[in-house]
N, C-alpha and C positions, 0 to 999 in steps of 0.2 A: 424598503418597507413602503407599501402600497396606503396603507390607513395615517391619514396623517387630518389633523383638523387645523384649519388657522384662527389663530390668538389675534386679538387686537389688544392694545397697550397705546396710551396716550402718556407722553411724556413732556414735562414742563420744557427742559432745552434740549441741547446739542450736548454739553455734559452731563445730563443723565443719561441720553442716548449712548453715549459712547461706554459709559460706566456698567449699563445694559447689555452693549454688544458684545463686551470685555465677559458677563456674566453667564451671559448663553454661551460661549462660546467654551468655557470652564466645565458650563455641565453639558457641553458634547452633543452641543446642536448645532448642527454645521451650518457654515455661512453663507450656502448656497438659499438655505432653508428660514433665513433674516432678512429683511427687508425694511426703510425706514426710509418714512414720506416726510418731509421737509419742505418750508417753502425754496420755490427757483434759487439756487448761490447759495443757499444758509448751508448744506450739507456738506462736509470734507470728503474728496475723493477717496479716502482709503475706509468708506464707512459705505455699505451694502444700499446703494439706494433704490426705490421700489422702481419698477420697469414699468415701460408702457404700457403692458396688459394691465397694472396694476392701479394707472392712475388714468386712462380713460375707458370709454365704455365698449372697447372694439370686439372683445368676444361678448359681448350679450348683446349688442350688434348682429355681428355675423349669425348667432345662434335664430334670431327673430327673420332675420333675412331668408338663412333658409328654410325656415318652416315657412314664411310669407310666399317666396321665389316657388319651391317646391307645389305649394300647392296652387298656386298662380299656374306653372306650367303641368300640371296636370289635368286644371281644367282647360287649359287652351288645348292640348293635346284632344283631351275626351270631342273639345268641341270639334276640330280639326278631322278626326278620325267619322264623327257623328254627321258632320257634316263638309266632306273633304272637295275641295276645285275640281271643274270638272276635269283638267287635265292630268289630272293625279292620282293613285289609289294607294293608299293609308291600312296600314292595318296596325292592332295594338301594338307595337313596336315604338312606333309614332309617339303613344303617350308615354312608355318611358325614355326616351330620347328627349321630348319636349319638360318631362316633370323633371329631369337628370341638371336639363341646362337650365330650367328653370330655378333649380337650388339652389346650383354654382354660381348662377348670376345674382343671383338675390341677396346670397351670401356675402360675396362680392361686393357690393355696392353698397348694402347694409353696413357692412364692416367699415367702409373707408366712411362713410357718413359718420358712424360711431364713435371713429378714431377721431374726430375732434371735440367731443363730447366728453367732460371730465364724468369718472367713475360712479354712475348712480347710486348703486350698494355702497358706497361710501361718503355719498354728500353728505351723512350728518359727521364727517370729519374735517370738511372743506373750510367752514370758521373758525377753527382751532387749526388748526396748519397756517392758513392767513395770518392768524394772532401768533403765529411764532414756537408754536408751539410741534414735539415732532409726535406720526405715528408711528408705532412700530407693526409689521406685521412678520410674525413668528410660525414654521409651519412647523407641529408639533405630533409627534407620534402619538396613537391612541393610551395606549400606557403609559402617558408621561405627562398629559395634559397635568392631573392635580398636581405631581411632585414642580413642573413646570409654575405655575402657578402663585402655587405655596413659597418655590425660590425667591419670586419675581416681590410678590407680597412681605415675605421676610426684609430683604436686601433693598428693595426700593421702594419705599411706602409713596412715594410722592408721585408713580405709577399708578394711572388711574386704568382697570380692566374696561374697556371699551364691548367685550364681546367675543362670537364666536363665528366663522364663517360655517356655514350648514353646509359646503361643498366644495371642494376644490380637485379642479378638472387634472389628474395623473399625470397631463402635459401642459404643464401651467404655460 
């Protein structure tokens, strides 16, 4: 199933986390589909911890890079074709060959810059993860977001809802 939205949940410990993961996993949210941000060492190996996409900024990186790279080498291209060395002759081909590598590279180097940048859509979680405290990020089916919810709110009041991602990319 292709429609899925992600939950944010803010949780006091490592024991509500775990009592959590115990509870998604009952109402047949799989664990591929859980995720839980933790300070560095606080989190137990056998507990879903969030992935590198998830905790710096490398794809909205690469996503800026190639719009940046992209249109960077399309105007070199235009320019190149518009105005080409006398040794040479260019014809539009030029600008998509120049605007092609101009994407890939931008992307590229966008991304690795990115990658050491903690997750912007998520700095207003970054003082509360410090304080010890854990995130969960839950990706939940369209139809199941309220019943989801509702669970989480019954069974752990001490779960604070943090939110809702507006998008999440099919290859996370």
């Amino acid at each position: 199933m292709l429609g899925r939205q992600r939950l944010y949940f803010m949780l006091p410990d490592i024991s509500s986390a775990r009592s959590m993961l115990d509870e998604l996993l009952l109402a047949r949210i799989e664990i591929r589909r859980i995720h839980f941000w933790a300070r560095d060492g606080d989190l137990p190996d056998d507990m879903p911890d969030a992935t590198f996409f998830h905790k710096t900024d490398l794809t909205h990186g690469a996503e800026m890079g190639l719009l940046a790279g992209g249109l960077m080498g399309l105007a070199g291209g235009l320019w190149l074709v518009l105005f080409p060395p006398e040794w040479v002759q260019l014809n539009m081909f030029a600008v998509l060959v120049t605007t092609v590598v101009g994407a890939v590279l931008g992307s590229w180097m966008s991304g690795m810059a990115a990658a050491a940048i903690p997750n912007s859509r998520l700095k207003n979680f970054h003082a509360d993860i410090a304080a010890g405290k854990v995130l969960l990020l839950v990706d939940v089916p369209f139809k199941r977001i309220e019943a989801i919810e509702e669970l989480i709110a019954s069974r752990h009041p001490e779960a604070s809802f943090k939110g809702i991602e507006p998008h999440i990319p099919v290859f996370p």
